[in-house]
FIMI-287882 format. One line per 4 residues: number of its first residue (from 0); their letters; for each residue x, z, y of N, C-alpha, C. Coordinates in nm, 4 decimals, always signed. Each point is the difference from the previous one (the first is absolute). Example, Ala and Ser with C-alpha at 12.3 -4.5 7.8 and 13.67 -1.06 7.14 Angstrom:
BEGIN
0> AS> +1.3190/+0.7800/-0.5690/-0.0890/+0.0000/+0.1190/+0.0900/+0.0000/+0.1200 | -0.0350/-0.0720/+0.1050/+0.0820/+0.0060/+0.1190/-0.0770/+0.0730/+0.1090
! end
This chain:
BEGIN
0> XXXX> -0.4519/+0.0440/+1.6422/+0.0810/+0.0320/-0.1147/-0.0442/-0.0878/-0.1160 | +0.0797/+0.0199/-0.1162/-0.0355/-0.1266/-0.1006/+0.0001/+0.1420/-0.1571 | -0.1174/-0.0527/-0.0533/-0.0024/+0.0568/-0.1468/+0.1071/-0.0821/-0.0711 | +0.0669/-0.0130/-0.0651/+0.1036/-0.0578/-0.0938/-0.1093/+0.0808/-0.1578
4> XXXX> -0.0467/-0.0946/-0.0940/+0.0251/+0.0561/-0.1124/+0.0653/-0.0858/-0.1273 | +0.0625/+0.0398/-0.0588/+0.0516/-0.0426/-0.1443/-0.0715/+0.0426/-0.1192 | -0.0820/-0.0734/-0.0806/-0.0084/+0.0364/-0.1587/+0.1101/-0.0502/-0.0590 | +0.0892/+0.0611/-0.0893/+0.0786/-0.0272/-0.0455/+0.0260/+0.0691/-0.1690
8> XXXX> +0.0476/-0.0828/-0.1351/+0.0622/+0.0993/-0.0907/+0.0770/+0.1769/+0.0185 | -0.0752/+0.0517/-0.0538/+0.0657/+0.1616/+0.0570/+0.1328/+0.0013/-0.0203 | +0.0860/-0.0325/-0.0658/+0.1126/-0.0176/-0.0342/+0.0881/-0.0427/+0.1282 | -0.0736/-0.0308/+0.0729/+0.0691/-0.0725/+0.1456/-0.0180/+0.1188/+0.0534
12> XXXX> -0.0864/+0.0813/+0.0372/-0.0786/+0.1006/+0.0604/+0.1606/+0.0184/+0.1371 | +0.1138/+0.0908/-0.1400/+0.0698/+0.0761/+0.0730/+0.0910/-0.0818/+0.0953 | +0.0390/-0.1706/-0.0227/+0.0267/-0.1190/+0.0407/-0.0095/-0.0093/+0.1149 | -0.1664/-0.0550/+0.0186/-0.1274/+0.0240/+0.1460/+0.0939/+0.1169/+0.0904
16> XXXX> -0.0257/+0.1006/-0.0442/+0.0341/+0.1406/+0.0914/+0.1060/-0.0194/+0.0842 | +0.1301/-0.0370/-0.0724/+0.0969/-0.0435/+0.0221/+0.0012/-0.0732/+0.1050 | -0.0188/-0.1138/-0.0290/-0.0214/-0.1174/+0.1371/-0.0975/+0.0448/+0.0856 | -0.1245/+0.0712/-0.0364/-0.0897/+0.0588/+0.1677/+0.1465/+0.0960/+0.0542
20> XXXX> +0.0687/+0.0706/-0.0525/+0.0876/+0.0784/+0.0928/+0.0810/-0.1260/+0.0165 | +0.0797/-0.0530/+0.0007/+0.1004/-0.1340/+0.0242/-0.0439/-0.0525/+0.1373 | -0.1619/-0.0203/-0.0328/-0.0153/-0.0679/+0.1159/-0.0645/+0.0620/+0.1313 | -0.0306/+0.1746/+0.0122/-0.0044/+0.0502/+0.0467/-0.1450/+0.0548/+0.0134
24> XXXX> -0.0485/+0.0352/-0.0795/-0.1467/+0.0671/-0.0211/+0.0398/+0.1595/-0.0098 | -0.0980/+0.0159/+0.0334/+0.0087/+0.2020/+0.0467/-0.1016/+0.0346/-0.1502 | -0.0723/-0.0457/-0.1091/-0.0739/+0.0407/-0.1179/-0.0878/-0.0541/-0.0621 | -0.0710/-0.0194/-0.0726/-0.0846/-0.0607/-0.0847/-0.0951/+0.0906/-0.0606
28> XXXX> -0.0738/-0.0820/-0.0944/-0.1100/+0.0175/-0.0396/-0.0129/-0.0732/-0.1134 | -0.0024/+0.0357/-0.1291/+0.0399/-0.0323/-0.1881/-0.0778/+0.0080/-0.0436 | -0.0867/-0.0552/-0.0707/-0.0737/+0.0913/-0.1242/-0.0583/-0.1297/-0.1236 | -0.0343/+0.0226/-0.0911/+0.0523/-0.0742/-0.1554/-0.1543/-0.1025/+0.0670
32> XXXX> -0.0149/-0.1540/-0.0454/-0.0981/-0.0594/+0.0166/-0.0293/-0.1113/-0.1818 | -0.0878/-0.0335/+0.0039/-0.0573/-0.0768/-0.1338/-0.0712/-0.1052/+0.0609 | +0.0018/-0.1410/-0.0789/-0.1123/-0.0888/+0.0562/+0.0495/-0.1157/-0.0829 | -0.0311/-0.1342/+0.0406/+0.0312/-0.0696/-0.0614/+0.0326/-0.1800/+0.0944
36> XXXX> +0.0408/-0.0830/-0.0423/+0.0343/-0.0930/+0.0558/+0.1340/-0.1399/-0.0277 | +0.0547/-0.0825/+0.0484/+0.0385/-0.0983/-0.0922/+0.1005/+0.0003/-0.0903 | +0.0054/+0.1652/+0.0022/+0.0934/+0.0047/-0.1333/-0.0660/+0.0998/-0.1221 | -0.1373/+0.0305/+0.0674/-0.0981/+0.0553/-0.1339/-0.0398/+0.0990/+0.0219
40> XXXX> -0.0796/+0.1345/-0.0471/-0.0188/+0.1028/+0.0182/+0.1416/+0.0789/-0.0138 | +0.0123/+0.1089/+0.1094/+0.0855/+0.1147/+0.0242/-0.0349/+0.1309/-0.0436 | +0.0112/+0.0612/-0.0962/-0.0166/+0.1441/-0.0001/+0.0539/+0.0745/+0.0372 | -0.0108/+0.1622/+0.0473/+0.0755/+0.0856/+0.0639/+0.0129/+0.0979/-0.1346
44> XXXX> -0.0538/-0.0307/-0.0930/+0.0049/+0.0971/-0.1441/+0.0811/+0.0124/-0.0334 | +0.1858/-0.1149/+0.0081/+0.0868/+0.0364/-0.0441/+0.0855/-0.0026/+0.1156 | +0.1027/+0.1280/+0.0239/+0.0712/-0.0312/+0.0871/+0.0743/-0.0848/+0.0541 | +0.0549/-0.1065/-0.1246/+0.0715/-0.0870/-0.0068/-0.0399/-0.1107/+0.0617
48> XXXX> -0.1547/-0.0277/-0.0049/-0.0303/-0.1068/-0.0068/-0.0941/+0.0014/+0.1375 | -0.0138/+0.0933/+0.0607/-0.0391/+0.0622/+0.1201/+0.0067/-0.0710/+0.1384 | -0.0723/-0.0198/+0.0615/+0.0114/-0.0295/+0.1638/+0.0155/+0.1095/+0.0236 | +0.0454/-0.0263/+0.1874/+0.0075/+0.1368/+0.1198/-0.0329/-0.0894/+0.0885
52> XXXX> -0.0714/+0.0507/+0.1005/-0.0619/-0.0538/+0.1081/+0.0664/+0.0600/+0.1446 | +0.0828/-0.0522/+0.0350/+0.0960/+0.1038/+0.1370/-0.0520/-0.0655/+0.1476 | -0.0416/+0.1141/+0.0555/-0.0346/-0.0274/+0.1652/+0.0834/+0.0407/+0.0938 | +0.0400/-0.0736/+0.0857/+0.0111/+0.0536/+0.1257/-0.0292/-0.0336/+0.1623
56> XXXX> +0.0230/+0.0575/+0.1089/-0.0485/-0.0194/+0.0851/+0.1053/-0.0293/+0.1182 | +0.0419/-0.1343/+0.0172/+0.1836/+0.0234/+0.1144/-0.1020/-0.1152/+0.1263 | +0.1227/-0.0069/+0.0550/-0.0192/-0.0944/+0.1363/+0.0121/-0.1558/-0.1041 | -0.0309/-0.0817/+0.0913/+0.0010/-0.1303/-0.0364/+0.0977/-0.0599/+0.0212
60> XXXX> +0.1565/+0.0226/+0.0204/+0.1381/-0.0176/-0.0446/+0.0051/-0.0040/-0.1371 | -0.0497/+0.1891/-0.0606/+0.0660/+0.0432/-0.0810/-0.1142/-0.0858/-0.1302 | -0.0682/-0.0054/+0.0425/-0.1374/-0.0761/-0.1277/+0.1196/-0.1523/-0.0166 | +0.0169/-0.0809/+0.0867/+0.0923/-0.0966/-0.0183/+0.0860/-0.0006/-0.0922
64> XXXX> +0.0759/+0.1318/+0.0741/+0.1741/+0.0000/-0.0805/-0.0810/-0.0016/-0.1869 | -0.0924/+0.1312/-0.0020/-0.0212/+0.0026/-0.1631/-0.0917/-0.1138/-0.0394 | +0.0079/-0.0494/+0.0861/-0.1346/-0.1148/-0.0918/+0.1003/-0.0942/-0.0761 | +0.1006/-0.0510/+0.0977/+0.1387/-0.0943/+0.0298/+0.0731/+0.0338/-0.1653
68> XXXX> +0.0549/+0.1860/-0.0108/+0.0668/+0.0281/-0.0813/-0.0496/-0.0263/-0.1412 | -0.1364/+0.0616/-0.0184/-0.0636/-0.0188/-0.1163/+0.0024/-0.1205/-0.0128 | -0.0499/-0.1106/+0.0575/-0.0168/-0.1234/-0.0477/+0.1412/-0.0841/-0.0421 | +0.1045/+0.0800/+0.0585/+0.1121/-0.0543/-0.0731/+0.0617/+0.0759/-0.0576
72> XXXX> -0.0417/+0.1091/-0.0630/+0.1020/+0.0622/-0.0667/-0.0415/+0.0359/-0.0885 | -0.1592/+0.0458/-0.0159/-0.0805/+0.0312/-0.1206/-0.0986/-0.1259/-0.1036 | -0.0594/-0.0573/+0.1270/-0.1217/-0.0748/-0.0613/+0.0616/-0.1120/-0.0989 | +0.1108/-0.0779/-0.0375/-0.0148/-0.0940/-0.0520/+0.0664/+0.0847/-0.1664
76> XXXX> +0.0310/+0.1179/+0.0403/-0.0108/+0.0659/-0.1577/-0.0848/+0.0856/-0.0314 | -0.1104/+0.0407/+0.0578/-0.0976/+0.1143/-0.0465/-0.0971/-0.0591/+0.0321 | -0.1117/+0.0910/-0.0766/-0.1602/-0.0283/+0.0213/-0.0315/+0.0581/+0.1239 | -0.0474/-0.0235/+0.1283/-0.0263/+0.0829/+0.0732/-0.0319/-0.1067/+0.1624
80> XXXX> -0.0993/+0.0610/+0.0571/-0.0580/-0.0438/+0.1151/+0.0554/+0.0934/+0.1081 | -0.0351/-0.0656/+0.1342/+0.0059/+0.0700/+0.1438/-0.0422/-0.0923/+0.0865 | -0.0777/+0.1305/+0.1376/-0.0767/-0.0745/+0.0280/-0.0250/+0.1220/+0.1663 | -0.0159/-0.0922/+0.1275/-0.0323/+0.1078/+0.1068/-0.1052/+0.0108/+0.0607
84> XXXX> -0.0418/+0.0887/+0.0703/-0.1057/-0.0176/+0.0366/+0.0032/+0.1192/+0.1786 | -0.0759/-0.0755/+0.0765/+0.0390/+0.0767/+0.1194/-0.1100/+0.1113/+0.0317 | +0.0402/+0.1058/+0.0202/-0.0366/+0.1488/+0.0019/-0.0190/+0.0789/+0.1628 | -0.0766/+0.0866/-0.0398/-0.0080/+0.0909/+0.1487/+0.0343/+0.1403/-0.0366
88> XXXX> +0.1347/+0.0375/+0.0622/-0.0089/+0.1500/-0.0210/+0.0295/+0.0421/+0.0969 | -0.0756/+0.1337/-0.0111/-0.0485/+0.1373/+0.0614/+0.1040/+0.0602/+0.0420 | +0.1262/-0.0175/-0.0407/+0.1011/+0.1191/-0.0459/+0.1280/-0.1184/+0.0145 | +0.0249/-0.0702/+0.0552/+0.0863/-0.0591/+0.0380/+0.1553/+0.0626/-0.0196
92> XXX> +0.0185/+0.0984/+0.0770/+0.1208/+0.0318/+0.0310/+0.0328/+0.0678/-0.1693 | -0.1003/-0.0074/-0.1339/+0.0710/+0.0317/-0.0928/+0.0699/-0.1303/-0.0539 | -0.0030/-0.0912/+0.0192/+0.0447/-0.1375/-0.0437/+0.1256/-0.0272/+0.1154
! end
């Protein structure tokens, strides 16, 4: 299986969601992130100005299709990374 994660502007947050269902993900995993990098420090202090960090866990089709979508549909207007990584789960048949 493949980790898929996105840091992305929270403002995208509900965006993301969208396209993991589009492209056929069964749920995720959200929660607000801070750090910094080539566009400067990120705070999570204002909502506005906020990262979200979204995980999920699909087959290695579905890591494709969203890697594919984001990179053309989000990245060349928002701040935001993605990135996969290959996984072992326990629990298979929930994915």
């Amino acid at each position: 299986m493949k980790l898929v994660t996105i840091v992305c502007e929270a403002i995208l947050e509900d965006r993301v969601v969208e396209l993991l269902r589009e492209v056929g993900t069964n749920g995720h995993t959200a929660f607000p992130v801070h750090g910094s990098g080539n566009q400067g420090n990120r705070s999570a202090d204002i909502s506005e100005m906020a990262n979200v960090q979204i995980q999920v866990v699909v087959k290695p089709a579905i890591a494709e299709s969203l890697l594919n979508r984001l990179q053309s549909e989000l990245f060349a207007a928002f701040a935001m990374v993605a990135y996969e990584s290959d996984v072992r789960v326990l629990r298979p048949d929930k994915f």
